[in-house]
Biopython code that builds the backbone (N, CA, C, O; Angstrom):
import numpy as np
from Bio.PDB.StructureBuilder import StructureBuilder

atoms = [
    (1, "UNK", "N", (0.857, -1.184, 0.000)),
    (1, "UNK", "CA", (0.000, 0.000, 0.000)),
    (1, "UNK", "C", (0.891, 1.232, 0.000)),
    (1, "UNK", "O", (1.932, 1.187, 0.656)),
    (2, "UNK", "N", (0.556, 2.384, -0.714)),
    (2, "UNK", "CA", (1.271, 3.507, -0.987)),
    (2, "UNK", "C", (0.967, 4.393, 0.477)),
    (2, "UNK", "O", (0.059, 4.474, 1.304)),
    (3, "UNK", "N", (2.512, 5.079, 0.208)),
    (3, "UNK", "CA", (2.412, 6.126, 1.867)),
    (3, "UNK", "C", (0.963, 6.691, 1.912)),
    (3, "UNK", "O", (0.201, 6.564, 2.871)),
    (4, "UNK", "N", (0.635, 7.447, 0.537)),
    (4, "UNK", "CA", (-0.465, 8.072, 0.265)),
    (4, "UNK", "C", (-1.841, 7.717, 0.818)),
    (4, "UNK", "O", (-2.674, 8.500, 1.275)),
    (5, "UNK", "N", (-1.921, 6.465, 0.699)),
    (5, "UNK", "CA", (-2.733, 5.510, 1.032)),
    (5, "UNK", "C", (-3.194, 5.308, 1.969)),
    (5, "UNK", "O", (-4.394, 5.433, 2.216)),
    (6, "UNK", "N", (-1.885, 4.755, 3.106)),
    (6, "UNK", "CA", (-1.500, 4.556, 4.378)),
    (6, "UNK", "C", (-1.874, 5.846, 4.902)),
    (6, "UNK", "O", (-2.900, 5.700, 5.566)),
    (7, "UNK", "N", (-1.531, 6.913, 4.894)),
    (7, "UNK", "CA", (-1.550, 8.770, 5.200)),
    (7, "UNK", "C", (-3.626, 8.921, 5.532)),
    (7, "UNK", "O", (-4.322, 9.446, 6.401)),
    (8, "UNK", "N", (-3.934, 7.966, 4.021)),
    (8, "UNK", "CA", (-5.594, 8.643, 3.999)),
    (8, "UNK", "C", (-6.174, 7.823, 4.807)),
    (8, "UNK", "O", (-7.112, 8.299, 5.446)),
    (9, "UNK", "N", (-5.797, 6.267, 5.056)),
    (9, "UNK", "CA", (-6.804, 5.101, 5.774)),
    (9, "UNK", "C", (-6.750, 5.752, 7.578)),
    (9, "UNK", "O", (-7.674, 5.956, 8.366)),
    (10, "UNK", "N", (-5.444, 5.909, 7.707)),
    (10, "UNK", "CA", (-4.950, 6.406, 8.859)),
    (10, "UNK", "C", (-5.285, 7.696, 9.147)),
    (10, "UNK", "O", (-4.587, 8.072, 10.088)),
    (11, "UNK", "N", (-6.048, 8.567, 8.765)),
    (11, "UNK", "CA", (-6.865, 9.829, 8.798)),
    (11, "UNK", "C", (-7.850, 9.648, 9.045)),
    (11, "UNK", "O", (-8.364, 10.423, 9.852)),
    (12, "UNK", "N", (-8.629, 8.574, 8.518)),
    (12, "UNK", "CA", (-9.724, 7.874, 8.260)),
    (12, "UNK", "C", (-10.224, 7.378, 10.142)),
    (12, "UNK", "O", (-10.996, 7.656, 11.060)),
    (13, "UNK", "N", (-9.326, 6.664, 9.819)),
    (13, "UNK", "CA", (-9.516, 6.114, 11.254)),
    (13, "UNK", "C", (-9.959, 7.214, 12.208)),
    (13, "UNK", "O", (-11.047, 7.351, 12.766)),
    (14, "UNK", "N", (-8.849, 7.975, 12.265)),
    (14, "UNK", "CA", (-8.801, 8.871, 13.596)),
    (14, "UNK", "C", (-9.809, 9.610, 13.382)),
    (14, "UNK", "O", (-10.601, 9.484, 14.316)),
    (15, "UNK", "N", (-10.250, 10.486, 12.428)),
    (15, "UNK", "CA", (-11.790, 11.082, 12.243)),
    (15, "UNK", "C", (-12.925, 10.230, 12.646)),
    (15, "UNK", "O", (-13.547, 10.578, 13.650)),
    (16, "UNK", "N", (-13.312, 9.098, 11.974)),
    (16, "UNK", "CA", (-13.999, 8.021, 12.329)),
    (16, "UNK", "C", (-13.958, 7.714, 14.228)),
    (16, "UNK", "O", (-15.019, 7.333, 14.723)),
    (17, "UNK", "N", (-13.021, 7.856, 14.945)),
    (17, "UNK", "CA", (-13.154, 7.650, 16.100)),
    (17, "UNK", "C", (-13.702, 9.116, 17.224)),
    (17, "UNK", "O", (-14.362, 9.355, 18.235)),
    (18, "UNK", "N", (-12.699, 9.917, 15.946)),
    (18, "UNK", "CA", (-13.416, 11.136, 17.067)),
    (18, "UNK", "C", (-14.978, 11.524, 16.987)),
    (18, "UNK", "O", (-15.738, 11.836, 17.904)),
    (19, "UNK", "N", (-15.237, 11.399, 15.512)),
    (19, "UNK", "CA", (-16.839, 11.577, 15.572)),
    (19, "UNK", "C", (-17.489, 10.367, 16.254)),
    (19, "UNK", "O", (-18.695, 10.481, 16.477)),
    (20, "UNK", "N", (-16.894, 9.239, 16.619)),
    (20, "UNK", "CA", (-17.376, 8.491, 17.357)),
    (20, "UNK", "C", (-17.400, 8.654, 18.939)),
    (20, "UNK", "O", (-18.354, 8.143, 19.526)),
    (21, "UNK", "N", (-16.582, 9.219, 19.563)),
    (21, "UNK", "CA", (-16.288, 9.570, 20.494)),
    (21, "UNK", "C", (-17.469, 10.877, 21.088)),
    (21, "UNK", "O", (-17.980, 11.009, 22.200)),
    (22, "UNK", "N", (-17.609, 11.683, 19.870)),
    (22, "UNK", "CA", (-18.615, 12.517, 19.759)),
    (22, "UNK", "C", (-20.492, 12.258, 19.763)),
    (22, "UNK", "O", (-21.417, 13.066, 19.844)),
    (23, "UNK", "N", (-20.463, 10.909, 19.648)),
    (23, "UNK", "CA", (-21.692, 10.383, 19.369)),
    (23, "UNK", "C", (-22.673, 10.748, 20.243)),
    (23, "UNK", "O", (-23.613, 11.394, 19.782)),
    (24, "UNK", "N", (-22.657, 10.392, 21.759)),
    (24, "UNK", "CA", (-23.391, 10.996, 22.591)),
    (24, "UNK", "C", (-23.851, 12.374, 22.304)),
    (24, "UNK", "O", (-24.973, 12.678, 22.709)),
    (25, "UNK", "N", (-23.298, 13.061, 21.802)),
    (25, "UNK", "CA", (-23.660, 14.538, 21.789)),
    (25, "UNK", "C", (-24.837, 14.312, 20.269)),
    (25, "UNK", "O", (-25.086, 15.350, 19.656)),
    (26, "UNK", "N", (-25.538, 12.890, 19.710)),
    (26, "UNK", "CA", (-26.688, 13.111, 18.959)),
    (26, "UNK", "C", (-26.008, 13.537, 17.664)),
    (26, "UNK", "O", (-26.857, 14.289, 17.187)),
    (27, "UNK", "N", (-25.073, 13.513, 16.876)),
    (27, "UNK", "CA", (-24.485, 14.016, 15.392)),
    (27, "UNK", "C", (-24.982, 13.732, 14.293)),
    (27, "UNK", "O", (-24.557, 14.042, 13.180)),
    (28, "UNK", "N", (-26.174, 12.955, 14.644)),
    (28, "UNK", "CA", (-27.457, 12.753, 13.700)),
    (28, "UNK", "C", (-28.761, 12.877, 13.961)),
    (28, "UNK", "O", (-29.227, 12.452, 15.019)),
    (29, "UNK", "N", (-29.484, 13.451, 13.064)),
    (29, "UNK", "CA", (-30.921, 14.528, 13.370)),
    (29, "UNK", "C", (-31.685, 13.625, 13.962)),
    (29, "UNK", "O", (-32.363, 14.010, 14.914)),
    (30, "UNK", "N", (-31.758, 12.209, 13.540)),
    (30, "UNK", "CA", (-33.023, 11.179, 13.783)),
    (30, "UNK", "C", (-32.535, 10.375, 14.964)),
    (30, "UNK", "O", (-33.519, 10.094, 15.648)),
    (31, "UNK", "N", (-31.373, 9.864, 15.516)),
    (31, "UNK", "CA", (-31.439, 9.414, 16.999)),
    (31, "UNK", "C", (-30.114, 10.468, 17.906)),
    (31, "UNK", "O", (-28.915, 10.637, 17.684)),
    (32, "UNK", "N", (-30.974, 10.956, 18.876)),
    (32, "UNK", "CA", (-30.025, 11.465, 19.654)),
    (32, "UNK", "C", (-29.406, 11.179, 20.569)),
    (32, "UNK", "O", (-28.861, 11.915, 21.392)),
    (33, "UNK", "N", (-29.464, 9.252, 20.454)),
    (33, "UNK", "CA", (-28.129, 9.245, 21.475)),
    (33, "UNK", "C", (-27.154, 9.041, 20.162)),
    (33, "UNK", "O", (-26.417, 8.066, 20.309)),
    (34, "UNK", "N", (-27.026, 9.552, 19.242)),
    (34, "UNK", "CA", (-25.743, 9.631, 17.970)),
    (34, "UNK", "C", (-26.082, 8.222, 16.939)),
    (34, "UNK", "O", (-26.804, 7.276, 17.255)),
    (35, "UNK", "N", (-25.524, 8.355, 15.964)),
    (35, "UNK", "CA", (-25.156, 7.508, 14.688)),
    (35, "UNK", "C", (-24.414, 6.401, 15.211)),
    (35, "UNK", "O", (-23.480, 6.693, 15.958)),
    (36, "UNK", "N", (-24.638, 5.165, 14.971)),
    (36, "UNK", "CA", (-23.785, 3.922, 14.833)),
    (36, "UNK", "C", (-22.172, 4.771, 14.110)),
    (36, "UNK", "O", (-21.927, 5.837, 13.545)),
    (37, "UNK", "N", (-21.601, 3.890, 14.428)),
    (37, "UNK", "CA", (-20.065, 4.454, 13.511)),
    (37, "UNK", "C", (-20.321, 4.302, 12.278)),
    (37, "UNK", "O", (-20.285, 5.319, 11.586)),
    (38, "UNK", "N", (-20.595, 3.230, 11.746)),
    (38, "UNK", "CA", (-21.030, 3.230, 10.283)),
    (38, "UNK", "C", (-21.743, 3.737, 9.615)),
    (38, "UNK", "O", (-21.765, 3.522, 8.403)),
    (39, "UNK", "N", (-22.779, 4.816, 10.409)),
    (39, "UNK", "CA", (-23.534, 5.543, 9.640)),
    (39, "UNK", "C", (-22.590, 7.066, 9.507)),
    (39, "UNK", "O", (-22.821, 7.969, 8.703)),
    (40, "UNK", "N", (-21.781, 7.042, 10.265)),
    (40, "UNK", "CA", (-20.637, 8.628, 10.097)),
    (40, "UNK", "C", (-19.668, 8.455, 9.131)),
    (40, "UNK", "O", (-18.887, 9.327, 8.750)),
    (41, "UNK", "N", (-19.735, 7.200, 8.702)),
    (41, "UNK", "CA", (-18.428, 6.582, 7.714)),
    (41, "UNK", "C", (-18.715, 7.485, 6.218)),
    (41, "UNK", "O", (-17.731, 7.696, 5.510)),
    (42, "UNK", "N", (-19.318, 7.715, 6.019)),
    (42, "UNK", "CA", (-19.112, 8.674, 4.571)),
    (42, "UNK", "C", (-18.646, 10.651, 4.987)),
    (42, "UNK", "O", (-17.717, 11.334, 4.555)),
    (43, "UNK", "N", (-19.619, 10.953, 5.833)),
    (43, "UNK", "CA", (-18.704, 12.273, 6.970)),
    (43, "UNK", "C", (-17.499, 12.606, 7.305)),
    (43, "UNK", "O", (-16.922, 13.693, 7.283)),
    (44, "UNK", "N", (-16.963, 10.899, 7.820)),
    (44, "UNK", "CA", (-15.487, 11.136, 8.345)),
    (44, "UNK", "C", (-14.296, 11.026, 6.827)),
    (44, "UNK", "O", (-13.097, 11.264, 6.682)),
    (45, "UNK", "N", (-15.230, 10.618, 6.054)),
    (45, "UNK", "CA", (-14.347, 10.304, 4.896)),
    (45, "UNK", "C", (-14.072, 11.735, 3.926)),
    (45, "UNK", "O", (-13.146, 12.060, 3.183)),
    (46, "UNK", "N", (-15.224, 12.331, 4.289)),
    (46, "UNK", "CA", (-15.194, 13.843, 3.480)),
    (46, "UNK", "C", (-14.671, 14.607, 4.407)),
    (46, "UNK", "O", (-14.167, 15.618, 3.919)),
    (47, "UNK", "N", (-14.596, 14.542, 5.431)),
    (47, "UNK", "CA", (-13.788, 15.344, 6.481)),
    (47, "UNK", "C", (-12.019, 14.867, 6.721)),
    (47, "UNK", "O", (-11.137, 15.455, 7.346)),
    (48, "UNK", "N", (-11.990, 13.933, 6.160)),
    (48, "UNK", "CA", (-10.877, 13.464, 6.652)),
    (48, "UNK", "C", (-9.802, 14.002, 5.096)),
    (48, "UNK", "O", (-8.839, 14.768, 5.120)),
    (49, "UNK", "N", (-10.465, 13.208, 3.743)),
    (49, "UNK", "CA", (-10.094, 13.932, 3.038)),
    (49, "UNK", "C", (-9.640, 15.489, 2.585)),
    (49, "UNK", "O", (-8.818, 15.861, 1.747)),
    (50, "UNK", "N", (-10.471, 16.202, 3.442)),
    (50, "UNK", "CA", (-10.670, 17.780, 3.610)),
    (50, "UNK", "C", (-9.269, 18.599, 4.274)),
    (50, "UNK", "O", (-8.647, 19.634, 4.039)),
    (51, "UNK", "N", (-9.179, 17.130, 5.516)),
    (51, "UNK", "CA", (-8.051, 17.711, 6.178)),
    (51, "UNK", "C", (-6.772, 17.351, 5.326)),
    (51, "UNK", "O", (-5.856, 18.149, 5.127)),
    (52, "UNK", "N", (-6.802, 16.398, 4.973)),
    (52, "UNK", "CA", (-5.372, 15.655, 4.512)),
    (52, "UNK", "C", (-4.917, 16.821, 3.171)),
    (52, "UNK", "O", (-3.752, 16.993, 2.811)),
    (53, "UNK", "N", (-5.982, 17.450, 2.642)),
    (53, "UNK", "CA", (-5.981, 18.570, 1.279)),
    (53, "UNK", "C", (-5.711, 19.881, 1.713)),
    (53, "UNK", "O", (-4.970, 20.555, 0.997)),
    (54, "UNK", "N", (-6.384, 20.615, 3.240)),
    (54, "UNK", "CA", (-6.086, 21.590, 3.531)),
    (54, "UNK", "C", (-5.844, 21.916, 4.884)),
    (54, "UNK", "O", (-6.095, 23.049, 5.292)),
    (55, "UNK", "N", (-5.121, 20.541, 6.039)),
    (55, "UNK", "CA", (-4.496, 20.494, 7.002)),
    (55, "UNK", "C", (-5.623, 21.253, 7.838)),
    (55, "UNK", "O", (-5.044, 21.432, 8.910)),
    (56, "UNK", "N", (-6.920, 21.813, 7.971)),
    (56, "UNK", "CA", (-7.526, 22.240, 8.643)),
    (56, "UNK", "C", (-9.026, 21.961, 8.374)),
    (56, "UNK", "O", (-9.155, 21.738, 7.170)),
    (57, "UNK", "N", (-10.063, 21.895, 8.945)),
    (57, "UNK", "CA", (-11.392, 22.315, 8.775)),
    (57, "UNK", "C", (-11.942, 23.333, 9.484)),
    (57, "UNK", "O", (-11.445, 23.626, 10.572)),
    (58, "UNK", "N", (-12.961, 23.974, 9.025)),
    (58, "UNK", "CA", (-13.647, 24.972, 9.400)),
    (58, "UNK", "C", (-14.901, 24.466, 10.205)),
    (58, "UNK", "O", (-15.057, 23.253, 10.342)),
    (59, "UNK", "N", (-15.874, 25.435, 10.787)),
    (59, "UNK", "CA", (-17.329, 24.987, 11.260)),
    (59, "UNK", "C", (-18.007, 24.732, 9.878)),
    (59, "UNK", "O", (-18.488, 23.650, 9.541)),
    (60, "UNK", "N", (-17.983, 25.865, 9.123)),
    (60, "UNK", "CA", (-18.700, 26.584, 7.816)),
    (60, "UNK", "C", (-18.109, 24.847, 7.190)),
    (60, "UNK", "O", (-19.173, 24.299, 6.902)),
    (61, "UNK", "N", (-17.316, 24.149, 6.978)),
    (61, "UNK", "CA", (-16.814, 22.932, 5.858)),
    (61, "UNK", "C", (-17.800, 21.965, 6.936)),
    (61, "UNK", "O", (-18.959, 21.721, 6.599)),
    (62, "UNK", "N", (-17.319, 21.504, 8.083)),
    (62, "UNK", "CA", (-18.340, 20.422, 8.836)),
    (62, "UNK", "C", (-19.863, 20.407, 8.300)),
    (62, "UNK", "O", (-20.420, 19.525, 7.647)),
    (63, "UNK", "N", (-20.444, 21.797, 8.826)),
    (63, "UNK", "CA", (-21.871, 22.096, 8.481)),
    (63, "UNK", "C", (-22.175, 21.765, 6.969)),
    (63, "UNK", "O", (-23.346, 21.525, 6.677)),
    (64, "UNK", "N", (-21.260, 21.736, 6.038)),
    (64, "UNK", "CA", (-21.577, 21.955, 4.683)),
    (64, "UNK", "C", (-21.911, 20.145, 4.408)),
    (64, "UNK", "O", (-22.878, 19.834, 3.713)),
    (65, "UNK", "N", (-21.125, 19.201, 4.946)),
    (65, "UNK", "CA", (-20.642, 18.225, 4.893)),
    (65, "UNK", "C", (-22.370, 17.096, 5.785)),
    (65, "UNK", "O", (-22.923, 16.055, 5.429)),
    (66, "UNK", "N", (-22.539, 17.756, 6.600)),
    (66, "UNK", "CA", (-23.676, 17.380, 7.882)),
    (66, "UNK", "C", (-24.815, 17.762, 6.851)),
    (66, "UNK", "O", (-25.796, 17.018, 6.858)),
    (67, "UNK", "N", (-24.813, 18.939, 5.870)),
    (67, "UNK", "CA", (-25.964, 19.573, 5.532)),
    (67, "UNK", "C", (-25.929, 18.567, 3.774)),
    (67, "UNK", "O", (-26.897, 18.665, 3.020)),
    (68, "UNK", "N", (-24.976, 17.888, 3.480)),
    (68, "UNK", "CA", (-25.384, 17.378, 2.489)),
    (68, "UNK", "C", (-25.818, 15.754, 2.654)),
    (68, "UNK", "O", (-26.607, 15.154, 1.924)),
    (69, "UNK", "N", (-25.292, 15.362, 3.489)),
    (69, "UNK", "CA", (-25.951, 13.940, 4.381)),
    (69, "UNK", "C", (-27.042, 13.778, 5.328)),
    (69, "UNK", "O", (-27.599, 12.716, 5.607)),
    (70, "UNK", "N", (-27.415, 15.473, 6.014)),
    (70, "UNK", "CA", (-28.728, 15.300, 6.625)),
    (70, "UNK", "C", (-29.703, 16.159, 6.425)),
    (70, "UNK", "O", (-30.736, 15.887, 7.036)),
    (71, "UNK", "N", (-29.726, 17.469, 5.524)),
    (71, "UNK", "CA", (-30.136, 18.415, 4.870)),
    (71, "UNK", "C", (-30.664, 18.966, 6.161)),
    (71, "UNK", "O", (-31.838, 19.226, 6.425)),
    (72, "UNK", "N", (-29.377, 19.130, 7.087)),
    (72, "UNK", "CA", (-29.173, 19.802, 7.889)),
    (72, "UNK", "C", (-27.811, 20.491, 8.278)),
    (72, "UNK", "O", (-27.092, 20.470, 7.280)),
    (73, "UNK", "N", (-27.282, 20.995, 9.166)),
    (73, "UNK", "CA", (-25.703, 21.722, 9.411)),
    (73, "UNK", "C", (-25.813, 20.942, 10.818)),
    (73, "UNK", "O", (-26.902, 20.737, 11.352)),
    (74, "UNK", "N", (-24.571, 20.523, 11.373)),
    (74, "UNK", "CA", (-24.113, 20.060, 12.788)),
    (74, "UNK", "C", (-24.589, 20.938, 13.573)),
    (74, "UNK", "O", (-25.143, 20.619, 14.626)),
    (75, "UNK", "N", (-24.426, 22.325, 13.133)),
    (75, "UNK", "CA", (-24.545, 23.381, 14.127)),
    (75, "UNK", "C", (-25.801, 23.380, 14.571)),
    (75, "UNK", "O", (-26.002, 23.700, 15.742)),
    (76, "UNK", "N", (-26.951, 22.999, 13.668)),
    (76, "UNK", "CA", (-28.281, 23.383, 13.990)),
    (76, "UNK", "C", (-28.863, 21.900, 14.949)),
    (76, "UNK", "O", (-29.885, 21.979, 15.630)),
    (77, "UNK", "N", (-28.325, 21.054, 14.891)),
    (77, "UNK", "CA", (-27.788, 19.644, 15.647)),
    (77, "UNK", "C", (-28.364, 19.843, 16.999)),
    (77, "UNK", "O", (-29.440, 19.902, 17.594)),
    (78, "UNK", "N", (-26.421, 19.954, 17.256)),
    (78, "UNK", "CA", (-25.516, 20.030, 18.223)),
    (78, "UNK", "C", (-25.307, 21.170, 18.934)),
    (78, "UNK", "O", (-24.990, 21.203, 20.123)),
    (79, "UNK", "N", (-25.475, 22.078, 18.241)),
    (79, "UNK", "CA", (-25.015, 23.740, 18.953)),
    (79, "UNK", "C", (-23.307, 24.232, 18.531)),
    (79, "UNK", "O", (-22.449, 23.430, 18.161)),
    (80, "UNK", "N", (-23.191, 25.050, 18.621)),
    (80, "UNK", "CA", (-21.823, 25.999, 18.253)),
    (80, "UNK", "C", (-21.076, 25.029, 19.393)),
    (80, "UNK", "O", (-20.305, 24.154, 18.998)),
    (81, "UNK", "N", (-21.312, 25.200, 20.715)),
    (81, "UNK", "CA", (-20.527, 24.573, 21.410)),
    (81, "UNK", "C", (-19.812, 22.923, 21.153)),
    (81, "UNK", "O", (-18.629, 22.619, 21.303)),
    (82, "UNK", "N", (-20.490, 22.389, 20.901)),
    (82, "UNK", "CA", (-19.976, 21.148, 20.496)),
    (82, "UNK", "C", (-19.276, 21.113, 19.271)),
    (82, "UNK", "O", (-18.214, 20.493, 19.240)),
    (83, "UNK", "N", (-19.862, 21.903, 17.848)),
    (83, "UNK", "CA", (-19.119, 22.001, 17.121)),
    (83, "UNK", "C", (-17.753, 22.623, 17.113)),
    (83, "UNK", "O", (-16.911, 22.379, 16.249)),
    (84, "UNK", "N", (-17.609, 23.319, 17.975)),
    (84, "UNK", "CA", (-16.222, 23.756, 18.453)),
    (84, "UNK", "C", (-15.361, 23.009, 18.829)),
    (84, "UNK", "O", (-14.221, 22.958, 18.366)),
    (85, "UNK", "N", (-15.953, 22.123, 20.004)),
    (85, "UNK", "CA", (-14.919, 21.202, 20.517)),
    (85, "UNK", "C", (-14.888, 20.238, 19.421)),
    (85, "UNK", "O", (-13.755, 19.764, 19.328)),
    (86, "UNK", "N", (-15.786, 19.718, 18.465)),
    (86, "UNK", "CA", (-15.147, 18.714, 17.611)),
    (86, "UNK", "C", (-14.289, 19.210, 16.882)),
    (86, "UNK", "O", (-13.513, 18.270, 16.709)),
    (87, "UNK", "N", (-13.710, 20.494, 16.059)),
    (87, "UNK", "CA", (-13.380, 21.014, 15.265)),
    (87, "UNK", "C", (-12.350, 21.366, 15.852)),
    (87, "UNK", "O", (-11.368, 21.673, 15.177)),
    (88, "UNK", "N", (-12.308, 21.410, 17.179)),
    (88, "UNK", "CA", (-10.687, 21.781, 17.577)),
    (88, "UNK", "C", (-10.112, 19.762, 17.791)),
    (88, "UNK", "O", (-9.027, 19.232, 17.550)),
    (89, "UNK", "N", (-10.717, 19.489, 18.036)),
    (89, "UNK", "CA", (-9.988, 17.724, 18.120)),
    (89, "UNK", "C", (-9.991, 18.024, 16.642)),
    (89, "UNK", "O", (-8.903, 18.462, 16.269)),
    (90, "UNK", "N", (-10.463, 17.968, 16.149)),
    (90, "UNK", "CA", (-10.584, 17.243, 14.412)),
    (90, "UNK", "C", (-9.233, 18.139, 13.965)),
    (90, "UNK", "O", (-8.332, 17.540, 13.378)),
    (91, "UNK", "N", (-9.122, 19.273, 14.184)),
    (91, "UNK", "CA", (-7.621, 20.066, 13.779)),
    (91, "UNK", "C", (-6.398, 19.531, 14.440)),
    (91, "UNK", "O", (-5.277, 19.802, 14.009)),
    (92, "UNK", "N", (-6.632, 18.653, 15.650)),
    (92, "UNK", "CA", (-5.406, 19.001, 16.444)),
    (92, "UNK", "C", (-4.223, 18.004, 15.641)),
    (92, "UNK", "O", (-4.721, 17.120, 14.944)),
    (93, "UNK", "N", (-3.376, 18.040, 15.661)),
    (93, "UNK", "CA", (-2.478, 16.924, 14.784)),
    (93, "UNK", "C", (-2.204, 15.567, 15.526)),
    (93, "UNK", "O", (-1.997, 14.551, 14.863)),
    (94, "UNK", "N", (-2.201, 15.546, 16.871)),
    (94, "UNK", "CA", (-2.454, 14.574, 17.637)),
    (94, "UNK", "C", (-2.998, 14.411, 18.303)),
    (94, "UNK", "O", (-2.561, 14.317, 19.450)),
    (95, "UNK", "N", (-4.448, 14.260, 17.983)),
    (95, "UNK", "CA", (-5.663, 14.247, 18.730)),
    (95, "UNK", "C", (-6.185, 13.123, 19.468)),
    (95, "UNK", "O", (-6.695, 12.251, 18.764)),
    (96, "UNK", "N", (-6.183, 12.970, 20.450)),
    (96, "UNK", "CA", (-6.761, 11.766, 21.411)),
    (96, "UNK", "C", (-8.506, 11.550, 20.938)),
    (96, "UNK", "O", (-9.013, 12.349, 20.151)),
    (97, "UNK", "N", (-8.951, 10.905, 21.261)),
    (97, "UNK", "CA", (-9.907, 10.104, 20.929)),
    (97, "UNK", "C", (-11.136, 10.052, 21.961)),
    (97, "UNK", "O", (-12.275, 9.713, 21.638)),
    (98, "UNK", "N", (-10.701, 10.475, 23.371)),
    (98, "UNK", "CA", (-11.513, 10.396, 24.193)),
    (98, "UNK", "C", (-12.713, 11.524, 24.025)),
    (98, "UNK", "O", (-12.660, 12.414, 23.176)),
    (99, "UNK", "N", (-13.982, 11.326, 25.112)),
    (99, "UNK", "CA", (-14.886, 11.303, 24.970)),
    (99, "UNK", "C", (-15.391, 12.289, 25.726)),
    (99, "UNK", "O", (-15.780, 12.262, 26.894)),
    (100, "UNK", "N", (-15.318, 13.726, 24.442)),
    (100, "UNK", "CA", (-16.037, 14.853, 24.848)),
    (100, "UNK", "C", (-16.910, 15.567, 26.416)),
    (100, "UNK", "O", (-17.468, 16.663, 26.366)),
]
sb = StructureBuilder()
sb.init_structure("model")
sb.init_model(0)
sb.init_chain("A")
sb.init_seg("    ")
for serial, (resi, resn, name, xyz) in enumerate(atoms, 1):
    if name == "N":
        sb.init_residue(resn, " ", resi, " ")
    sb.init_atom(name, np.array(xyz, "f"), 0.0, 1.0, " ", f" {name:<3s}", serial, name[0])
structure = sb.get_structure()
């Protein structure tokens, strides 16, 4: 498998865990104790990609991302507050995993 590869699965992951980690906080409109992991698996993949292209995400990129999978924004969710704290894990370069 190419570094490239290795670089995106391994992005993958760690997004995938933090929005998992995030779950309690409801990150999907229809059950609010949160999404199975597998239902965030196309999210973390556009988010993860996002980062690996421009080393950062925004609220405004999450929401865009939430609003084309739930024709809704995280923000209108979750609240600013939570989207904050995911968005600062989701930036950090070595971000732990634990549970918001």
């Amino acid at each position: 498998m190419g570094e490239g590869v290795q670089s995106e699965l391994g992005n993958f992951d760690r997004v995938l865990d933090i929005l998992s980690a995030f779950s309690g906080h409801g990150l999907g409109p229809e059950d609010l104790a949160g999404p199975p992991v597998d239902e965030c698996a196309r999210e973390a993949g556009a988010i993860a990609r996002h980062l690996l292209n421009d080393g950062a995400i925004s609220i405004a990129h999450v929401d865009a991302i939430w609003q084309r999978s739930f024709d809704t924004s995280l923000t209108a969710i979750v609240g600013t507050e939570v989207v904050n704290r995911l968005i600062g894990r989701l930036n950090c370069a070595d971000a732990g995993v634990d549970r918001m």
